[in-house]
PDB file with one MODEL, atoms N, CA, C and O in Angstrom:
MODEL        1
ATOM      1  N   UNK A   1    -166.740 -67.633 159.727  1.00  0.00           N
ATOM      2  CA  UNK A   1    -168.090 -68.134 159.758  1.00  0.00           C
ATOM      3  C   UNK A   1    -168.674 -68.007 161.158  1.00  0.00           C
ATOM      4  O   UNK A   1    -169.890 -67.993 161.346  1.00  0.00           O
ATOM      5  N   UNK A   2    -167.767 -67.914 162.147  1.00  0.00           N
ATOM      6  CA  UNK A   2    -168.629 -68.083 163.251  1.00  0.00           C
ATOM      7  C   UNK A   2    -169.092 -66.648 163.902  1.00  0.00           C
ATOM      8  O   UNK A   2    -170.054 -66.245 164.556  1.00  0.00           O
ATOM      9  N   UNK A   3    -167.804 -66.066 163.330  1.00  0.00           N
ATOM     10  CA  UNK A   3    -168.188 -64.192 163.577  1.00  0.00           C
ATOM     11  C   UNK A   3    -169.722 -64.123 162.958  1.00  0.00           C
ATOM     12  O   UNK A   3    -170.659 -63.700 163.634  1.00  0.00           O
ATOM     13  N   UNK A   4    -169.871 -64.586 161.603  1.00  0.00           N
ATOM     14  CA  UNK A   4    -171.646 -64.127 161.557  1.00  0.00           C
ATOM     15  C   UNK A   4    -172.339 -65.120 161.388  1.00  0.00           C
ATOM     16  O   UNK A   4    -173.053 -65.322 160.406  1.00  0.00           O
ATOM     17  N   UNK A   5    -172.134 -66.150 162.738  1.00  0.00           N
ATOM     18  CA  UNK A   5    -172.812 -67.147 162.718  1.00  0.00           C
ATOM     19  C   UNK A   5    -173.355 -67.785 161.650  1.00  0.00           C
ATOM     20  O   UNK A   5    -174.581 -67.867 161.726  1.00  0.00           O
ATOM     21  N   UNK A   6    -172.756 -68.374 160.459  1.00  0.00           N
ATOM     22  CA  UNK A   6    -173.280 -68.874 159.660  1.00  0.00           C
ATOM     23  C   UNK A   6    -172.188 -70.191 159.847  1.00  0.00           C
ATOM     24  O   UNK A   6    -170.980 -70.351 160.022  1.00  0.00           O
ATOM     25  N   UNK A   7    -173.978 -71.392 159.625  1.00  0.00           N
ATOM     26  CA  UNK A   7    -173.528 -72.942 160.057  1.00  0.00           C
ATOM     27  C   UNK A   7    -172.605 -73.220 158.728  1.00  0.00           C
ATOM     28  O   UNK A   7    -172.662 -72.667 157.630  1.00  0.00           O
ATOM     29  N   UNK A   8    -171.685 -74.324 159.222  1.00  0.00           N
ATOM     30  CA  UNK A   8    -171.473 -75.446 158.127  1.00  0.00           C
ATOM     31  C   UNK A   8    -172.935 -76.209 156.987  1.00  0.00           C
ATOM     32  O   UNK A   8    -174.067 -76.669 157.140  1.00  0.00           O
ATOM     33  N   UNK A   9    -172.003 -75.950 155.930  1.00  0.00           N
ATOM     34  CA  UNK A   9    -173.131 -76.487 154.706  1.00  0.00           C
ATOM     35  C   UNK A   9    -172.011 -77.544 154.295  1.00  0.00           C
ATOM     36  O   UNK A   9    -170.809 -77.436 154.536  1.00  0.00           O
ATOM     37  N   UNK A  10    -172.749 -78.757 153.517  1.00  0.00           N
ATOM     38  CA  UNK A  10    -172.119 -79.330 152.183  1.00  0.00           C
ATOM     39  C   UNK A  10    -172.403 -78.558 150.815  1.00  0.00           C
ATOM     40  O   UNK A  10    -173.364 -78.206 150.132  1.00  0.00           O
ATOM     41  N   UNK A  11    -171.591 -78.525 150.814  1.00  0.00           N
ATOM     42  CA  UNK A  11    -171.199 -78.321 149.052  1.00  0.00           C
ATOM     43  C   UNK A  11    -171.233 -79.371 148.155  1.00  0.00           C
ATOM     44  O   UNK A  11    -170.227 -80.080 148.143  1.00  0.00           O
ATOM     45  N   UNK A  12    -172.201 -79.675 147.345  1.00  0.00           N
ATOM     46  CA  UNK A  12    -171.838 -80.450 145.949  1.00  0.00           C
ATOM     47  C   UNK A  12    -171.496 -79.534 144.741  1.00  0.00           C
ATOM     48  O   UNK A  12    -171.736 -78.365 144.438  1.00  0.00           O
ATOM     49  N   UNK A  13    -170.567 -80.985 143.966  1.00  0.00           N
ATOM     50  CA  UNK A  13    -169.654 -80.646 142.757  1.00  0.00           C
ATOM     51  C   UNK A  13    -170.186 -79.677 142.079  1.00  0.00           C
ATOM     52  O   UNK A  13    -171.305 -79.560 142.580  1.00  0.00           O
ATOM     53  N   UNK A  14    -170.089 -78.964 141.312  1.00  0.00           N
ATOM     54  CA  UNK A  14    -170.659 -78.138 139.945  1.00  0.00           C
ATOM     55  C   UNK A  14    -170.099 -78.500 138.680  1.00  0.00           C
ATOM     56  O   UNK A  14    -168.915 -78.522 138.343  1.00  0.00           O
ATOM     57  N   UNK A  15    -171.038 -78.755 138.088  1.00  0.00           N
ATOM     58  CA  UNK A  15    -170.823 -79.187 136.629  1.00  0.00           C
ATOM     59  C   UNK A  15    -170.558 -78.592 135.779  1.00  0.00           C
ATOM     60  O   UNK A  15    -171.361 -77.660 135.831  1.00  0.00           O
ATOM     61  N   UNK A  16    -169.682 -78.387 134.595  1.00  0.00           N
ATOM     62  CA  UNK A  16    -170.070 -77.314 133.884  1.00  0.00           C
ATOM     63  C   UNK A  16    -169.767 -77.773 132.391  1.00  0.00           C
ATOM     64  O   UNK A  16    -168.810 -78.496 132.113  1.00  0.00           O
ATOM     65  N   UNK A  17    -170.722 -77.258 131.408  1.00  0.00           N
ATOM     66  CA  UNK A  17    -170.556 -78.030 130.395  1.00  0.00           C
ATOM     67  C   UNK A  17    -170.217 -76.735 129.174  1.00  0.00           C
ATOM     68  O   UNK A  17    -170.798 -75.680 129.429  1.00  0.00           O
ATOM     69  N   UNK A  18    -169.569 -76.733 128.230  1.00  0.00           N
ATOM     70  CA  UNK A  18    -169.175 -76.066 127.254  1.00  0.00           C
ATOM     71  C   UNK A  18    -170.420 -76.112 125.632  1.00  0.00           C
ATOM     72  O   UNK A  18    -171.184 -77.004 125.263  1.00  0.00           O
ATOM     73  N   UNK A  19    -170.250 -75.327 125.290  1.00  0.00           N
ATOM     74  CA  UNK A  19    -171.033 -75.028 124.049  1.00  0.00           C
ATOM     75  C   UNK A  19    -171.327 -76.802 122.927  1.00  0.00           C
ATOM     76  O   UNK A  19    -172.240 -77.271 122.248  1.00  0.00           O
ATOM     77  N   UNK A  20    -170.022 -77.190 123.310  1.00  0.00           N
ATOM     78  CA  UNK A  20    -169.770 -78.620 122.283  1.00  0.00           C
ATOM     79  C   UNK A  20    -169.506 -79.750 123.104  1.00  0.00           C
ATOM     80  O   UNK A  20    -169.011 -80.813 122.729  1.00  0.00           O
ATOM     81  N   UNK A  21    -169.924 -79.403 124.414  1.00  0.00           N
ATOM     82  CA  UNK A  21    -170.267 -80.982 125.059  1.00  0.00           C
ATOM     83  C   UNK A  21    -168.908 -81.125 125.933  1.00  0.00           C
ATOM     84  O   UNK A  21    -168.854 -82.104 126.678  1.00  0.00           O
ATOM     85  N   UNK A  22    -167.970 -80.366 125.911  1.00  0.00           N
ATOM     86  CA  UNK A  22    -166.795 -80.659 126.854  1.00  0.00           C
ATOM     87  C   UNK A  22    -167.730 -80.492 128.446  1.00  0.00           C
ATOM     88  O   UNK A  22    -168.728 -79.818 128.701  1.00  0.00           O
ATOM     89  N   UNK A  23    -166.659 -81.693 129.568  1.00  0.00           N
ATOM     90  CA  UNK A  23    -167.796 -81.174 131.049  1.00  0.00           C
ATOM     91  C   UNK A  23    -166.587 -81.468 131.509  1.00  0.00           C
ATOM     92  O   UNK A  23    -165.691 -82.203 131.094  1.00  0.00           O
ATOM     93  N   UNK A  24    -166.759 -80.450 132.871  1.00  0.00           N
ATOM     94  CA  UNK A  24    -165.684 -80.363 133.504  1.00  0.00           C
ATOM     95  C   UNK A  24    -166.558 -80.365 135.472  1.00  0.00           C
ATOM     96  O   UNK A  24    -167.768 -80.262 135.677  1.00  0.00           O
ATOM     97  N   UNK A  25    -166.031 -80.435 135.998  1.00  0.00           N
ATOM     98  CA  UNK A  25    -166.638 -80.917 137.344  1.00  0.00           C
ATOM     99  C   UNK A  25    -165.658 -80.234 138.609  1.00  0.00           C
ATOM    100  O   UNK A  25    -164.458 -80.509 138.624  1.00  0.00           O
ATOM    101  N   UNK A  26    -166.258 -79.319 139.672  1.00  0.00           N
ATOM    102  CA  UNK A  26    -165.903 -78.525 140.485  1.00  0.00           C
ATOM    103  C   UNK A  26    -166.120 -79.421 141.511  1.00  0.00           C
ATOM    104  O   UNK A  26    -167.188 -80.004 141.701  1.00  0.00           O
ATOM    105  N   UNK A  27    -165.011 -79.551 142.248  1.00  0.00           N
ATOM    106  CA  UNK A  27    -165.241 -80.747 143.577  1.00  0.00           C
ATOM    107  C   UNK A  27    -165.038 -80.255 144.495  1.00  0.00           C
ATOM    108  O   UNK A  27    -163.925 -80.725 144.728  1.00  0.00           O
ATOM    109  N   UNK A  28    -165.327 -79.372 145.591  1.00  0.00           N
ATOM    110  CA  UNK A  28    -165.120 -78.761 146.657  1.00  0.00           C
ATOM    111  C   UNK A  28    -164.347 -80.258 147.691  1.00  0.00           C
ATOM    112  O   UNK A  28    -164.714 -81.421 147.525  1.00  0.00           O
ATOM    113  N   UNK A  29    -163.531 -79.932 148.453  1.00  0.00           N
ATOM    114  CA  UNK A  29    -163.057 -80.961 149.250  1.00  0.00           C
ATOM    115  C   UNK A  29    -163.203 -80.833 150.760  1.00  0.00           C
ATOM    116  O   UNK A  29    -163.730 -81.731 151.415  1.00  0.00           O
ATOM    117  N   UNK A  30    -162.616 -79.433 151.451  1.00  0.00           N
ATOM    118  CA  UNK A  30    -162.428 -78.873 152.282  1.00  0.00           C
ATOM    119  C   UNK A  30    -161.737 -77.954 152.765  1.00  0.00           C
ATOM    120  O   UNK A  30    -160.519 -77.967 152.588  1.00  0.00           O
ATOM    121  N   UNK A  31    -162.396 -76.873 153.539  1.00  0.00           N
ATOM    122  CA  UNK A  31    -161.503 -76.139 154.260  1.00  0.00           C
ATOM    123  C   UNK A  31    -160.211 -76.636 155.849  1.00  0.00           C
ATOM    124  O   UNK A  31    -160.156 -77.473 156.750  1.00  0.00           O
ATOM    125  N   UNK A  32    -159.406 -75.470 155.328  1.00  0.00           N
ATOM    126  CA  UNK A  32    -157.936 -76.298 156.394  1.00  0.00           C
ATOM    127  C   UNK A  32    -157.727 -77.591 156.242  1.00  0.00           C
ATOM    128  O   UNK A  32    -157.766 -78.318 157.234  1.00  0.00           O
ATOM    129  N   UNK A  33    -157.540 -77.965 155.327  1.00  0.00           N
ATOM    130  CA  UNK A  33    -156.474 -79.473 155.140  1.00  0.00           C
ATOM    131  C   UNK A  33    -155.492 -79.413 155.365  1.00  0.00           C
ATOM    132  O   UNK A  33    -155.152 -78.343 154.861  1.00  0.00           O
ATOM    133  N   UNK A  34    -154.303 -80.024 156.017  1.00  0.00           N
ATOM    134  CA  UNK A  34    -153.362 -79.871 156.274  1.00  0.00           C
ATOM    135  C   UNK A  34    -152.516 -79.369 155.290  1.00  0.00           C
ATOM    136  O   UNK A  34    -152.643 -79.883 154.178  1.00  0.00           O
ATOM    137  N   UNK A  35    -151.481 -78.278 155.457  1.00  0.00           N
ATOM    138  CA  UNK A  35    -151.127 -77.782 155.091  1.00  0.00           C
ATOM    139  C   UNK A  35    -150.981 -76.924 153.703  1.00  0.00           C
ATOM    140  O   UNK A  35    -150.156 -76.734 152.810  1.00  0.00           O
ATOM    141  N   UNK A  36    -152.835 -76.365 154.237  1.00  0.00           N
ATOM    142  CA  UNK A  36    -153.593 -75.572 153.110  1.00  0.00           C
ATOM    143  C   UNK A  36    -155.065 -74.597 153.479  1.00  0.00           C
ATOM    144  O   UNK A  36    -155.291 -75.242 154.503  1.00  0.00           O
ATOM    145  N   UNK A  37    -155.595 -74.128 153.466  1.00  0.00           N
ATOM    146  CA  UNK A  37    -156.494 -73.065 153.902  1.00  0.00           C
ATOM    147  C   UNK A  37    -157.499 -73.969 153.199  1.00  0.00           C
ATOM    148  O   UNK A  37    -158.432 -74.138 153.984  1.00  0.00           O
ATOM    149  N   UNK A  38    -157.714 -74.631 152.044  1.00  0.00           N
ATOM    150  CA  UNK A  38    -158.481 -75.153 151.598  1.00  0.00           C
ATOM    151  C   UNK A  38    -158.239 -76.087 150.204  1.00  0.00           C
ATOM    152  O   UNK A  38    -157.169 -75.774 149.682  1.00  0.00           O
ATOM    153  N   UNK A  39    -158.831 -76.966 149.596  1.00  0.00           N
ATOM    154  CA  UNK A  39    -158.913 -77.326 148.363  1.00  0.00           C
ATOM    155  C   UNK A  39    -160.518 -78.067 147.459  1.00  0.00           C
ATOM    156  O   UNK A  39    -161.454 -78.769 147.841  1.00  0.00           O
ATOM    157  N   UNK A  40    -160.028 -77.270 145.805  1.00  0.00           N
ATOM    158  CA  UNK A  40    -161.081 -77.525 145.238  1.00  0.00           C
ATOM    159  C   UNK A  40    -160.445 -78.900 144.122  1.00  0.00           C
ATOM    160  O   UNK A  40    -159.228 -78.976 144.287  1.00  0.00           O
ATOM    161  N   UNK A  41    -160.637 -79.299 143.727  1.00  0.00           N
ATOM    162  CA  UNK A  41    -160.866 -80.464 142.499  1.00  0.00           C
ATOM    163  C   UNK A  41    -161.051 -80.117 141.411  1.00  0.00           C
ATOM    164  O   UNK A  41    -161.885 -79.212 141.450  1.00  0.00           O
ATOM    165  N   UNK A  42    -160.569 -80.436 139.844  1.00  0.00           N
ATOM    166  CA  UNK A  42    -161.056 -79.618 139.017  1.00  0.00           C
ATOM    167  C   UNK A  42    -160.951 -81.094 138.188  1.00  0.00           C
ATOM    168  O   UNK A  42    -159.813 -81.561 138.159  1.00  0.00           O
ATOM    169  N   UNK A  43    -162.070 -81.924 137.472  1.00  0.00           N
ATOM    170  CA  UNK A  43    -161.969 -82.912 136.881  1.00  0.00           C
ATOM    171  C   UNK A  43    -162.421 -82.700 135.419  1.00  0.00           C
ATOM    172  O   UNK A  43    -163.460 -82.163 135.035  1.00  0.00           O
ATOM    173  N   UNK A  44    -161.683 -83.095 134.877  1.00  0.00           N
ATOM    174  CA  UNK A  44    -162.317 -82.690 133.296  1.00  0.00           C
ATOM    175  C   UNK A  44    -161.795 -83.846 132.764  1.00  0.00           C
ATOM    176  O   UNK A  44    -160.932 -84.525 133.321  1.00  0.00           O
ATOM    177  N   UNK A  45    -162.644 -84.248 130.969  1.00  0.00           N
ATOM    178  CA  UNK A  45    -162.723 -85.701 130.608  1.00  0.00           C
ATOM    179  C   UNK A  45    -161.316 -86.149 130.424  1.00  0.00           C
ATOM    180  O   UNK A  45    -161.191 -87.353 130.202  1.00  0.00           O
ATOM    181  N   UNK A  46    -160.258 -85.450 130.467  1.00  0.00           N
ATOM    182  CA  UNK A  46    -159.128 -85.969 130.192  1.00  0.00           C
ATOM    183  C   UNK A  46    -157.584 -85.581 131.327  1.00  0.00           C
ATOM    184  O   UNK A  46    -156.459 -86.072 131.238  1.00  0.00           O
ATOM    185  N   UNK A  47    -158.055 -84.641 132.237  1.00  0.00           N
ATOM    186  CA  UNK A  47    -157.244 -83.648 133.449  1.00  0.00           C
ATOM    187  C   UNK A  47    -157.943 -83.925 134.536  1.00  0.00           C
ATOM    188  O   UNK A  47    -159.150 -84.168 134.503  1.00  0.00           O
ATOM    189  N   UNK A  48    -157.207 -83.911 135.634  1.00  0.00           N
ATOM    190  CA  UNK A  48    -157.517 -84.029 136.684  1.00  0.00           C
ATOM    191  C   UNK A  48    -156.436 -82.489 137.442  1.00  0.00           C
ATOM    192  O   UNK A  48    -155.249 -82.565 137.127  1.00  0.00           O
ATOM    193  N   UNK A  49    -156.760 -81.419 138.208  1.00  0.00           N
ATOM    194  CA  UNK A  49    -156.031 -81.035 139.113  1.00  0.00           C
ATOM    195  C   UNK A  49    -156.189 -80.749 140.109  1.00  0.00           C
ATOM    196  O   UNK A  49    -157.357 -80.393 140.264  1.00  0.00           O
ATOM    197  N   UNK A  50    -155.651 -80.695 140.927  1.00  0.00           N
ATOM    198  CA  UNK A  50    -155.773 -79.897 142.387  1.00  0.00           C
ATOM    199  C   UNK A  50    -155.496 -78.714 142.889  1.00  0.00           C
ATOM    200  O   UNK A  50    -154.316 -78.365 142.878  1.00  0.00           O
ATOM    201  N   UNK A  51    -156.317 -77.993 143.339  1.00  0.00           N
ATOM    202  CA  UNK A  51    -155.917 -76.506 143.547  1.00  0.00           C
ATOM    203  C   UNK A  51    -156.275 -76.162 145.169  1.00  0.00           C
ATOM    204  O   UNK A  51    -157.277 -76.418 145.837  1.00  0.00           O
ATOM    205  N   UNK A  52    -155.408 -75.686 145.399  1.00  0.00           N
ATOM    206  CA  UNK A  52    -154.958 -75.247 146.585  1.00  0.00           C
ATOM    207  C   UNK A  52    -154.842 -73.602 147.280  1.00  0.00           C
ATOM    208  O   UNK A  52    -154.686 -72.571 146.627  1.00  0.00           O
ATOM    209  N   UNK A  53    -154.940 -73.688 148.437  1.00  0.00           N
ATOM    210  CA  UNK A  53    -154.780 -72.035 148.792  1.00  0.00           C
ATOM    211  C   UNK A  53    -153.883 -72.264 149.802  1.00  0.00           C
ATOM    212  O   UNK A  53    -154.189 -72.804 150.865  1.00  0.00           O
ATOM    213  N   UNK A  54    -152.512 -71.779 149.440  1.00  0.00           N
ATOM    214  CA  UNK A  54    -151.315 -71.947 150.040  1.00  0.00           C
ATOM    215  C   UNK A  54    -150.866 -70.989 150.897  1.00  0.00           C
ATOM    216  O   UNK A  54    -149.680 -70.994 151.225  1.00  0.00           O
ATOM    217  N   UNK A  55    -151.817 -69.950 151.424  1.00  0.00           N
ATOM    218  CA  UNK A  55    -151.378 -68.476 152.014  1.00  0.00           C
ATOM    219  C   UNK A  55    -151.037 -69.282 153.205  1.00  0.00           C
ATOM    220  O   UNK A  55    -151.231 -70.496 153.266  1.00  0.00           O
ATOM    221  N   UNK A  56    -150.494 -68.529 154.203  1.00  0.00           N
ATOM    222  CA  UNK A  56    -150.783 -68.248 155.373  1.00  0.00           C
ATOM    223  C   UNK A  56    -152.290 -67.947 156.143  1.00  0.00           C
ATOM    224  O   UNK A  56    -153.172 -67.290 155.590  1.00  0.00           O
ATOM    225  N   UNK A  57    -152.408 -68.433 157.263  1.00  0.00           N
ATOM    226  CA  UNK A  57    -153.830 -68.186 157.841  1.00  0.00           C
ATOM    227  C   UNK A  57    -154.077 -66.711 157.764  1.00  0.00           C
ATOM    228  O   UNK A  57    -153.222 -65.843 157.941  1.00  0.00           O
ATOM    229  N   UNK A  58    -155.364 -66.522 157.473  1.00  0.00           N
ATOM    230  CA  UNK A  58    -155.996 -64.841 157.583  1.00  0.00           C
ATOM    231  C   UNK A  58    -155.466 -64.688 156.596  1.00  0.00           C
ATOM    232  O   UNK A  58    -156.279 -63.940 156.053  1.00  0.00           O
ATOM    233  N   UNK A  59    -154.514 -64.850 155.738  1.00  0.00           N
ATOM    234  CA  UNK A  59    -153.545 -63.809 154.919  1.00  0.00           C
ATOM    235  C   UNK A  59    -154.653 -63.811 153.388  1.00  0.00           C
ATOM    236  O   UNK A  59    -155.668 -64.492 153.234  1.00  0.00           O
ATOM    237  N   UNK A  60    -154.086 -62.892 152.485  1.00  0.00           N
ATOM    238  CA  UNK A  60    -154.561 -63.355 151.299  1.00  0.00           C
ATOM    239  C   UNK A  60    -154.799 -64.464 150.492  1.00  0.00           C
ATOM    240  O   UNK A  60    -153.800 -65.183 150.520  1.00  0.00           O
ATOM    241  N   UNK A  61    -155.736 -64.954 149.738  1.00  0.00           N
ATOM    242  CA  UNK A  61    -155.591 -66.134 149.417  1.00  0.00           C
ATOM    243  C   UNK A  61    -154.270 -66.653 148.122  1.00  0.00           C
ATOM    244  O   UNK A  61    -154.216 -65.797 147.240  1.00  0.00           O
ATOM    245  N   UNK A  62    -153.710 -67.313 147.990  1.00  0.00           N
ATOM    246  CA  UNK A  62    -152.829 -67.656 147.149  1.00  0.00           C
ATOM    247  C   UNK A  62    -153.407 -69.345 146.618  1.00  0.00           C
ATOM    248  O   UNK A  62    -153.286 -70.455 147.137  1.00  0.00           O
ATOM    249  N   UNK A  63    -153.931 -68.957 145.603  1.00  0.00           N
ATOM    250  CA  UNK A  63    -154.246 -70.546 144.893  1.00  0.00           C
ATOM    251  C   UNK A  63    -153.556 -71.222 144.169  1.00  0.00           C
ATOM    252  O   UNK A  63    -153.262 -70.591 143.154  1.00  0.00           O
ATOM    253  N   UNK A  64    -153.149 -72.208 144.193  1.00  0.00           N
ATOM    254  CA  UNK A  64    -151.818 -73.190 143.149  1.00  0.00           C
ATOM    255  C   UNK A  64    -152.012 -74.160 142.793  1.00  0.00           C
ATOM    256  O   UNK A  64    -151.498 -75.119 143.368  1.00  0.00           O
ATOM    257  N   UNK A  65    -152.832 -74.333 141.698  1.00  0.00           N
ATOM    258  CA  UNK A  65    -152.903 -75.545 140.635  1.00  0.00           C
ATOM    259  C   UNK A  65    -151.286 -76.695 140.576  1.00  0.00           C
ATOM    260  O   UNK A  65    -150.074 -76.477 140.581  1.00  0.00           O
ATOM    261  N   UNK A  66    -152.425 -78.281 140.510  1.00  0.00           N
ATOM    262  CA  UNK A  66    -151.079 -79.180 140.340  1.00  0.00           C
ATOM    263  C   UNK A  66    -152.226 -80.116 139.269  1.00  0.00           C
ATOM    264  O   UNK A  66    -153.400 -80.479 139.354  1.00  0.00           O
ATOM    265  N   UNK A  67    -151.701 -80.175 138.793  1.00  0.00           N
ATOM    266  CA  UNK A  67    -152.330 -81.867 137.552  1.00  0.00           C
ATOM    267  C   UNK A  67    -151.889 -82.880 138.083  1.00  0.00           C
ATOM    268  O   UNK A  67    -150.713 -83.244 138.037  1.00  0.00           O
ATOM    269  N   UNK A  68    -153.043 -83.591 138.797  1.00  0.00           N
ATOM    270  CA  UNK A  68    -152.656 -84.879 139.261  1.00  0.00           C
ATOM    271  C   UNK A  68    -152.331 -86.175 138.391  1.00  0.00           C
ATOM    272  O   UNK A  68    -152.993 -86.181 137.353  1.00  0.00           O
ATOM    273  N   UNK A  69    -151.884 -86.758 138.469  1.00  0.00           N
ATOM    274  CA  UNK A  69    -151.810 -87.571 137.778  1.00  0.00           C
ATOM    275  C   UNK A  69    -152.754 -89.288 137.830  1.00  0.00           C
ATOM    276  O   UNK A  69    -152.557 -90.127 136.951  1.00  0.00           O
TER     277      UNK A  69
ENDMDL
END
């Protein structure tokens, strides 16, 4: 981001709703959390998980879902 100068934004959730009313909710959290490049939230009416990007810095991204409990 800073190579092409583009500021920090907030991100809000994204909603997303299915043909028959299922909604599920995109929670952005943050980039570099400890010991992670980033994480999103994935809440739906009955799941909760956490997804993660477990690479190495710079490296490719590697994302890894956990169902929180």
């Amino acid at each position: 981001m800073r190579k092409y100068d583009v500021g920090a934004t907030q991100m809000l959730p994204l909603e997303l709703e299915d043909r028959v009313g299922h909604v599920a909710k995109i929670i952005p959290r943050g980039l570099w959390i400890i010991a992670t490049n980033g994480r999103i939230d994935l809440k739906g009416e009955r799941h909760y998980y956490l997804i993660f990007d477990i690479a190495e810095s710079f490296n490719v991204p590697d994302w890894q879902a956990v169902r929180a409990a």
